[in-house]
N, C-alpha and C positions, 0 to 999 in steps of 0.2 A: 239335163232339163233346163229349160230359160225361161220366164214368166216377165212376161215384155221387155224381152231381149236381157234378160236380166240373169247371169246363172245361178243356177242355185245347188247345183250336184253338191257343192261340199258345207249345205246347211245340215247340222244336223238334227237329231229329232224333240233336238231343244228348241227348234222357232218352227213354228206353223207359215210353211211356203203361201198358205192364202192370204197373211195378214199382209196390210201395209205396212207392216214396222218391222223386219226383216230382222232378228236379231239383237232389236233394242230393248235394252232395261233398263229401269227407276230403281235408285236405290234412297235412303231416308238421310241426309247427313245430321241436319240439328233441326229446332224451334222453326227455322226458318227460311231454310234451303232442303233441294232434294238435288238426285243427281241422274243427269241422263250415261249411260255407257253402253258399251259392245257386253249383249250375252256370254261368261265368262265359257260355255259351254262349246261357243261355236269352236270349229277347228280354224278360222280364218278373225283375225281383228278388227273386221267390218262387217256395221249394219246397215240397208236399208230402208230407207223410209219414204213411202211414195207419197207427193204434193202434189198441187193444183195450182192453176192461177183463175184471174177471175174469168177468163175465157172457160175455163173446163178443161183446157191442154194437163192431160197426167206427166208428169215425170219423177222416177228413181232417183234421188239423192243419195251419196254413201256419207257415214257418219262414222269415226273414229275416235278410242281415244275415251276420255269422260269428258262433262262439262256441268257444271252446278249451274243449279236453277234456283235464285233467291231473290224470297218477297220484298227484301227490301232494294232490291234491285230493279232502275228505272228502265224498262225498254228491251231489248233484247237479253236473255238470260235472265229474266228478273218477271218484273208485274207488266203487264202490257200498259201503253203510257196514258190511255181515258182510263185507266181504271186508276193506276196509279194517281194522277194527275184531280179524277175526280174525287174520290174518297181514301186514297192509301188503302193498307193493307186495313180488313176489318174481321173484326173476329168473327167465332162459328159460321164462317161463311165456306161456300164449296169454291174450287179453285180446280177448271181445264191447265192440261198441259198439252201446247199446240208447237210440233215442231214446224218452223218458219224457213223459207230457200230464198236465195237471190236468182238472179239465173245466169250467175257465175258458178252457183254448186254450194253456196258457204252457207253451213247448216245452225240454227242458232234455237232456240226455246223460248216459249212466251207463258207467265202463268196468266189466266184471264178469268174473271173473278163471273162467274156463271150465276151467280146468285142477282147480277146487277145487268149482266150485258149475256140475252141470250144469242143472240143474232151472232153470224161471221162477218169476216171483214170485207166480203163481198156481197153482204146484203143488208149495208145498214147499221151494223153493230161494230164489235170494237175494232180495230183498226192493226194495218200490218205496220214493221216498223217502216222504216225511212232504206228504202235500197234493198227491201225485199216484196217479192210479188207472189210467192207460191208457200201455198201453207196449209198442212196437213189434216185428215180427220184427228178427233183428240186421242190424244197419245195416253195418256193418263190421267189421275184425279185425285185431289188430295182435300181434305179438310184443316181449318186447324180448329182449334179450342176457344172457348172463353179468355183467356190470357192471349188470344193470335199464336198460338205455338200447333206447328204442325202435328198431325195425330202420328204419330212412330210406325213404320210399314215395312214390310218385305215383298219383295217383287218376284213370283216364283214361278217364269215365263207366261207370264202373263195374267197371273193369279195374285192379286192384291190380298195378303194376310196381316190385318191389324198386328203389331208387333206381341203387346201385351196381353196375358191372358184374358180368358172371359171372365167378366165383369160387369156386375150389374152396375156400374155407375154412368155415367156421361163420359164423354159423348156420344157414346156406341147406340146405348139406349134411345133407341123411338118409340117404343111405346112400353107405357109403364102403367099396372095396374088396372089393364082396360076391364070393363065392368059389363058394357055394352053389349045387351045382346039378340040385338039387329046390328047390320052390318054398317061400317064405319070406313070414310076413305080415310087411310092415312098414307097413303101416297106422296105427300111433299114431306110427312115426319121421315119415312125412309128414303126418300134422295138426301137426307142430309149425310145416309152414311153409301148410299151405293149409287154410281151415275146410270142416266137414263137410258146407256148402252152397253149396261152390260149385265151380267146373270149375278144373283146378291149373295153371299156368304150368312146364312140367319139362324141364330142359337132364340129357341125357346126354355123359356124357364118358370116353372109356377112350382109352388106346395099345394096346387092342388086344383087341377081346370081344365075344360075339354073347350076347344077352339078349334074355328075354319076362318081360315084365307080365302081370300077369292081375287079372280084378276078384272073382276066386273061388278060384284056387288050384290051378284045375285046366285052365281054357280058357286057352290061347297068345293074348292078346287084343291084343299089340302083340309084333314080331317086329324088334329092332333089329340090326345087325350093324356095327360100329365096330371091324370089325378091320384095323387102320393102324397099324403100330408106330411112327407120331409122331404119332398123338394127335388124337382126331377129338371133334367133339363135335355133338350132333343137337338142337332144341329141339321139343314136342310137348305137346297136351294129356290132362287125363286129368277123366275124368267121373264118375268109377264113383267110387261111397262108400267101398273098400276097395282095397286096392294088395299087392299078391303079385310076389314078384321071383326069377329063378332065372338060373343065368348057363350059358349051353348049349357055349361051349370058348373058347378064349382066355385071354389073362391076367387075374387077380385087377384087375386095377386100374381097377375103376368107380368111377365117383360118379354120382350122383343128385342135383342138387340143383333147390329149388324156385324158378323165376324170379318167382314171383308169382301171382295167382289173379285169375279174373273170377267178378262175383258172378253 
């Protein structure tokens, strides 16, 4: 089988043939790097990764090998250079990872700080580097913390799992305590821990409360009930681009936090 000219017979059913990222994985190194590589799964040492330029022309890149990607790195392999340049790395902020081509083939990584620059580099917003022209949907996502230390992850084809257990503390935590009961967008509280394309990883947790979700604000679209006055907690996904939240009786004492996200 070939998926624009591309084979793929001896993928196997560790990468998903429809994504653009054929085979690629993030892995966590420290505070302030992560690292791109070849799924250890595949039977072959390359990945895939389909780019664009700013015509729209697609093309297949193959990627080998690992390569670390670090915030305090200027320009390719590192922070993209307006973001860099204008404010350095900052903390609790969200950070794309955008794999970048030349149109010799040579494949390289850009973190671009999303909280600052939403636009691409072909309409307006951050910028490719210096001798490349094609550059990918986002590959991945990561947060760091208060201190600018990346949050700790596993890449589990394609399934982002916060490294450390569940924990009612920060940063995971978007919503805490909610009380409200009419409904509440918090929609930019949970982009801080899930990006805007992809399905959320959500542990609920109360001693004692019954809540709805909704993807609008006004449809009952998830109907929890977590009322146990010692403390119950439920895990669930959420799909919908938007998150609205209202608490229907019980005590004040929710959290929300996000376990992680698949792409």
């Amino acid at each position: 089988m070939k998926i624009n000219n591309v084979a793929v017979d001896t993928l196997s059913s560790a990468s998903d043939a429809s994504s653009p990222f054929l085979g690629l994985q993030f892995a966590y190194v420290d505070a302030t790097a992560i690292q791109a590589k070849v799924n250890p799964k595949l039977p072959e040492a390359t990945a895939r990764i389909l780019m664009f330029d700013s015509a729209g022309n697609l093309k297949w890149f193959t990627f080998t090998g690992t390569q670390n990607i670090d915030l305090d790195t200027d320009g390719v392999n590192g922070l993209e250079t307006v973001c860099k340049n204008a404010e350095g790395e900052e903390a609790n902020h969200n950070y794309h990872v955008y794999a970048v081509g030349t149109s010799a083939g040579t494949v390289g990584f850009l973190f671009v700080d999303t909280d600052d620059y939403a636009s691409g580099p072909f309409d307006g917003g951050w910028a490719l580097p210096s001798g490349y022209t094609y550059c990918s949907l986002p590959a991945w996502y990561v947060r760091n913390d208060g201190s600018s230390n990346l949050i700790n992850f596993v890449d589990l084809n394609g399934h982002c799992v916060f490294h450390t257990a569940f924990s009612l503390g920060t940063p995971r935590r978007f919503l805490s305590s909610g009380a409200t009961t009419s409904y509440q967008d918090i929609t930019s509280d949970y982009r801080t821990v899930v990006p805007p394309w992809a399905v959320g990883i959500i542990t609920a947790y109360s001693t004692g409360s019954r809540f709805y979700l909704s993807s609008d604000g006004t449809t009952d679209d998830v109907d929890i009930n977590l009322f146990d006055a010692g403390g119950t907690s439920v895990e669930f996904l959420w799909a919908f681009d938007s998150l609205h939240y209202k608490r229907s009786y019980g005590s004040a004492n929710l959290l929300l936090t996000g376990q992680g996200w698949k792409r």
